[in-house]
N, C-alpha and C positions, 0 to 999 in steps of 0.2 A: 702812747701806743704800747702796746704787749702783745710776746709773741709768745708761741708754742714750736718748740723743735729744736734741733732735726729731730724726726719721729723716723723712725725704718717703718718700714711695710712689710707685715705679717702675709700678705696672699699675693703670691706671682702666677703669673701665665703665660704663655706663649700664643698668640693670638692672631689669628687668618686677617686678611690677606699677606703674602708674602713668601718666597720662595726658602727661607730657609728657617727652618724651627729654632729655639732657643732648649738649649739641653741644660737641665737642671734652673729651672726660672727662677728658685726659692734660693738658690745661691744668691743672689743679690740681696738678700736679706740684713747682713753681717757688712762690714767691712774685714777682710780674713782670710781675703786671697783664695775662696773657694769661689768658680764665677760660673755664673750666668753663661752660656757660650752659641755661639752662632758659629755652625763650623761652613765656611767658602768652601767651592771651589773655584779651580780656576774660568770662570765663565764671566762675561762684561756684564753688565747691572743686572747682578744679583742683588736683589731685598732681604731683609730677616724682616719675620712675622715680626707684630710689636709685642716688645716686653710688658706686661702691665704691672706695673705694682701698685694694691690697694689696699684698704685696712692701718690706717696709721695710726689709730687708736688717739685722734686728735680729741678733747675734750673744751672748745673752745666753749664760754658762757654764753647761754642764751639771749639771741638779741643784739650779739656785741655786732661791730660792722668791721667787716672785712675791709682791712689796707692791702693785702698783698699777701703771693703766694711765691717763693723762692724753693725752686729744686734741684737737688745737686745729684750727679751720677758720675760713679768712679769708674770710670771702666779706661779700655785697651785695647790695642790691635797688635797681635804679633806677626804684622809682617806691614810697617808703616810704608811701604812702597807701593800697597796693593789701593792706597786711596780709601781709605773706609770713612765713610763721613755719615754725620745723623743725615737722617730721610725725614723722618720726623719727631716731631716732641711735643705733643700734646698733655693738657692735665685732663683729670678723667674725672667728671661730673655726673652725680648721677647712675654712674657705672658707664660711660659714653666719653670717650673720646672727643675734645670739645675744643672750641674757644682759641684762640690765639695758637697758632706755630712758631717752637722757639729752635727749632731745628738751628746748631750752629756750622757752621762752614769752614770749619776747625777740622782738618785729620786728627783721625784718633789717635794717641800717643802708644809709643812702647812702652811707657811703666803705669803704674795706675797714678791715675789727676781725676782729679774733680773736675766736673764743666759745671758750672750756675748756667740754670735757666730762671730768668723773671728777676724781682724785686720784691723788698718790703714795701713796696706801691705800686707795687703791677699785680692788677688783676686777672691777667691772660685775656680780656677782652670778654669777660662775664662778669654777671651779677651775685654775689654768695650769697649767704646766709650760714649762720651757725650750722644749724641741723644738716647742710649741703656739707660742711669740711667737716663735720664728727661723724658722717654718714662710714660704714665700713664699705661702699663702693667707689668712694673719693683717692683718687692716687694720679700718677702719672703714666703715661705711653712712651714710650723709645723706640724707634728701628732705625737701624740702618744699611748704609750699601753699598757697593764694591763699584767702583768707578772705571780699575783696569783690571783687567781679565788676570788676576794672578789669586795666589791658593791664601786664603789667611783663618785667623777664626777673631772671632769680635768677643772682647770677655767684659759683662758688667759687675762688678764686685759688691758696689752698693750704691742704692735709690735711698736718700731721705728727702724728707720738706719739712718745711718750716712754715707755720702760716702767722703773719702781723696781722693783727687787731685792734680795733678800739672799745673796750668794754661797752655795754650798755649806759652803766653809771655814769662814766668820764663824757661820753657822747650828751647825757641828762646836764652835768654840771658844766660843759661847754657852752651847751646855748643858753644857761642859767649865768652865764659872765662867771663862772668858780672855776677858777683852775690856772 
């Protein structure tokens, strides 16, 4: 097996439905402590739109076959008492939001941490193909949401992925007994 990543995502958005926008979406571009922010108030389930990040400039080989797709997101909640947990976590297929929910039930932390979504053998519960993960509308989705009515802001710093593969060739010399 062979992987490509972490890869960051060159094109962010802020993206409906959802009651609270993400201010500066391309912040989560970096690891760099410039972020991504969903600013609360103090109101009970509050949503942020979801963050999309797409364009990972994946180059996997034609043909090869998808094992698994691993996403990590660095982000933070400066006010850990208000509850802020994912809503959702989709990978984005196609340009479409798709496939398996990896939403964790993790409060967000006070410093920035990575969360993993998936595996090098999880597929999100779709079929790939090459040309699907080097597509520039292939990325992932995030939002999240305020559980107790209290003021905070959501910061995401950085989205990468990593996508596991098995070449074309290795998949040929597999069922040929080589390898």
């Amino acid at each position: 097996m062979a992987s490509q990543g972490p890869n960051s995502g060159a094109t962010f958005a802020s993206v409906a439905p959802g009651d609270i926008v993400w201010d500066t979406p391309t912040n989560a571009q970096t690891s760099d402590n410039a972020y991504a922010q969903a600013i609360f108030t103090a109101v009970l389930d509050q949503s942020s739109e979801n963050l999309h990040a797409t364009n990972f400039g994946f180059l996997v080989p034609a043909g090869s076959t998808i094992d698994g797709i691993i996403a990590e997101v660095e982000r933070k909640s400066t006010n850990v008492a208000a509850d802020i947990r994912d809503l959702s976590v989709k990978i984005i297929k196609g340009g479409t939001a798709s496939g398996d929910e990896k939403a964790s039930g993790t409060i967000w932390p006070a410093s920035d941490t990575y969360q993993t979504y998936g595996t090098a053998s999880d597929k999100w519960g779709l079929t790939w193909t090459s040309t699907d993960i080097n597509a520039s509308n292939f990325g992932l989705s995030i939002s999240a949401g305020d559980f107790i009515a209290l003021p905070w802001i959501g910061q995401i710093d950085h989205i990468r992925l990593t996508v596991h593969y098995t070449p074309a060739s290795s998949s040929k010399l597999m069922l040929l007994g080589v390898g």
